[in-house]
N, C-alpha and C positions, 0 to 999 in steps of 0.2 A: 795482287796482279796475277791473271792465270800464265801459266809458263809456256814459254812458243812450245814446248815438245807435247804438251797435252791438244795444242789447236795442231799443230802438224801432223802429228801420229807418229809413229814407231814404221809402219810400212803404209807408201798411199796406194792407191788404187790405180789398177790397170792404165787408166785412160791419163796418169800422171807418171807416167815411168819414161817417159821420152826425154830425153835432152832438151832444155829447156832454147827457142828461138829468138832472134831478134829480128828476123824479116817478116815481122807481123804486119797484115794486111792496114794501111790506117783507116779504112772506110771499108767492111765488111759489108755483106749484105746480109741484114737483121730482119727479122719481125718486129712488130710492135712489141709483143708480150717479151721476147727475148732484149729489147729493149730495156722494158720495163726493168726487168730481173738486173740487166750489168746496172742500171740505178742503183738497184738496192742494195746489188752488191761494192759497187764505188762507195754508198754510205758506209754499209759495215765497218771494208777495208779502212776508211779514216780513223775511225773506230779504235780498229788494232793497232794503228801504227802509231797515235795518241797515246795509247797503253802500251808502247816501246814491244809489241808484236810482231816479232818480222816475217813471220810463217807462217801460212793455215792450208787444211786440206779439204778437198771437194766437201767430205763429208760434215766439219764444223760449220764451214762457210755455207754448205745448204741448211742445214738447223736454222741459218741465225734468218734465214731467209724463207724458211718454210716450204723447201724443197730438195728433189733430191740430189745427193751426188751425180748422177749420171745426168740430170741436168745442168748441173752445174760444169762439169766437166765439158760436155757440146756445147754451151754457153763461151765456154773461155778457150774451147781450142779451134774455135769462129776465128777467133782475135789472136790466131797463131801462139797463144799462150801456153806454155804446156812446163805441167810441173816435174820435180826430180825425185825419184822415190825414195823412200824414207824423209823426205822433207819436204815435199807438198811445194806451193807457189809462194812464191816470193811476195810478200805485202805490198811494198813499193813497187815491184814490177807491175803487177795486177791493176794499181790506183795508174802509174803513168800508163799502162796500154787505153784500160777503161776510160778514160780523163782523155784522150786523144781521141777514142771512137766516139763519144758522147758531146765533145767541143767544152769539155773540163778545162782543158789543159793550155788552154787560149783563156786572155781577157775579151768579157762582151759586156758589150753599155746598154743601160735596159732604163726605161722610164715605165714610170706606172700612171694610170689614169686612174684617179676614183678613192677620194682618201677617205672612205668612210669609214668604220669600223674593221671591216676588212683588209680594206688599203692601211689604215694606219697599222694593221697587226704585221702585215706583210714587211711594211717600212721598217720596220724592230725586228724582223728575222733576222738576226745574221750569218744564218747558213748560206745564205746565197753568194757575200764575198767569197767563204771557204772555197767553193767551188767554181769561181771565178766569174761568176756576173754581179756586174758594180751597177747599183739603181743610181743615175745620175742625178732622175731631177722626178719629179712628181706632179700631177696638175688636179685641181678641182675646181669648180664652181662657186665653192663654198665661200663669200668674204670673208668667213669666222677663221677661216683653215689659211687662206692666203697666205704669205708672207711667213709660217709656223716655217720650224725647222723640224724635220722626224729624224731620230738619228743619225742626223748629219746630211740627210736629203734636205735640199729648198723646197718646200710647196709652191707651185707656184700658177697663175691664170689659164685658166684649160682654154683660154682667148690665146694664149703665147705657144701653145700646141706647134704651129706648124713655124711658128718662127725658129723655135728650137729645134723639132726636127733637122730644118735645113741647114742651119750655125753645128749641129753636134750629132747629126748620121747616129743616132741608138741606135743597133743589128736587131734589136728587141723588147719587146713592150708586153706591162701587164696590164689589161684593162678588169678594172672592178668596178664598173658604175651599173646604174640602173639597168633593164632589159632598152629600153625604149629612148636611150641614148650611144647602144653599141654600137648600131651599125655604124651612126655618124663617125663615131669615134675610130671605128676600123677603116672606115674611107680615109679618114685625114691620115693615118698612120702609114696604109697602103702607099698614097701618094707621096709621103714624107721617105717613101723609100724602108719603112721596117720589114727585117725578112721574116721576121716570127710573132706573133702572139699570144701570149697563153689568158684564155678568158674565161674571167670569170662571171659574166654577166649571166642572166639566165635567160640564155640566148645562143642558137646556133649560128656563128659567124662561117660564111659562104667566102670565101675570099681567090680572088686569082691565086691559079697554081704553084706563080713563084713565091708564094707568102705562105707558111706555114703556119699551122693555128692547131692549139691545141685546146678545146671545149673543156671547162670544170664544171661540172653544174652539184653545187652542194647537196641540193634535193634533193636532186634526182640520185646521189652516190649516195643517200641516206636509205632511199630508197631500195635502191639495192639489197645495203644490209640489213633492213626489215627483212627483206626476203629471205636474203640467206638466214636471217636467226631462225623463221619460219618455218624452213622446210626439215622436214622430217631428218634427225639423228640416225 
């Protein structure tokens, strides 16, 4: 097990020598990418505190994330977090601020659409509990799939879609079906009231404003990393 005083440091850095706060803002105004980053570092954080870690400093916590301390630092003093010198940020502080700005820190009901390959791999994450979204229920087309249990999820008639919606308000839905049955699938969800979905079809879902969506297209992120391997060292 590595020791807190090696992930802390002996002295932290400028931008962690303040008195650490508790009137941290709960909804920040983020970027996307800055987003992204308190994700990865909420993962981390679980991380440490799993391995009985109670301390790290800008500069461990940007390693393990692939960035620097001084971003890290503007990162976490967004979130009025600010660490103590010679001992860096508190682990459990960090996961309950992050886990608050990001909707960790609440339970959210989530259904998935689409048990293919994909969907069924999803259904057997169980990362998503840790972080506090519960897949309630699941839907496909498929008879072979119907009536299956995945991990303690029902599979059940992607006909029983909107009956469900309305009996069990999910806040959030993952669709993984074909290109050429999202949209339908995003309309019934829209209407069922879901405020988020994260899609994986390969398909860009267009949706009213109060509906959040966030586009995965596998491909196309493959695609990317061709590139990046590609370009010039």
């Amino acid at each position: 097990m590595t020791n807190p005083g090696e992930l802390s440091g002996e002295r932290a850095s400028s931008g962690e020598s303040a008195t650490e706060g508790d009137g941290a803002p709960s909804k920040p105004e983020l970027s996307q990418p800055a987003v992204g980053r308190l994700s990865l570092y909420y993962r981390e954080l679980q991380r440490l505190l799993e391995s009985e870690i109670g301390s790290v400093n800008s500069k461990s916590l940007g390693k393990m994330v692939n960035v620097s301390p001084a971003v890290v630092r503007r990162d976490l003093s967004s979130l009025g977090t600010i660490g103590r010198r010679g001992v860096g940020y508190d682990v459990q502080t960090l996961i309950d601020r992050i886990g608050a700005v990001l909707g960790s820190g609440v339970q959210w009901k989530v259904v998935l659409i689409g048990v293919g390959s994909l969907g069924d791999a999803l259904l057997r994450y169980r990362g998503f509990e840790r972080l506090g979204f519960q897949v309630t229920a699941a839907f496909d087309s498929d008879p072979k799939r119907i009536g299956e249990t995945i991990a303690g999820v029902p599979i059940l008639d992607v006909a029983e879609l909107d009956q469900v919606l309305q009996q069990h308000r999910p806040e959030l839905a993952i669709v993984a079906v074909p290109a050429e049955h999202a949209v339908g699938i995003a309309a019934k969800l829209v209407q069922g009231s879901v405020s988020g979905i994260l899609n994986f079809a390969p398909t860009t879902l267009k949706l009213p404003p109060q509906v959040a969506v966030v586009n995965v297209d596998l491909a196309s992120e493959l695609q990317r990393l061709a590139f990046r391997v590609q370009m010039p060292k």
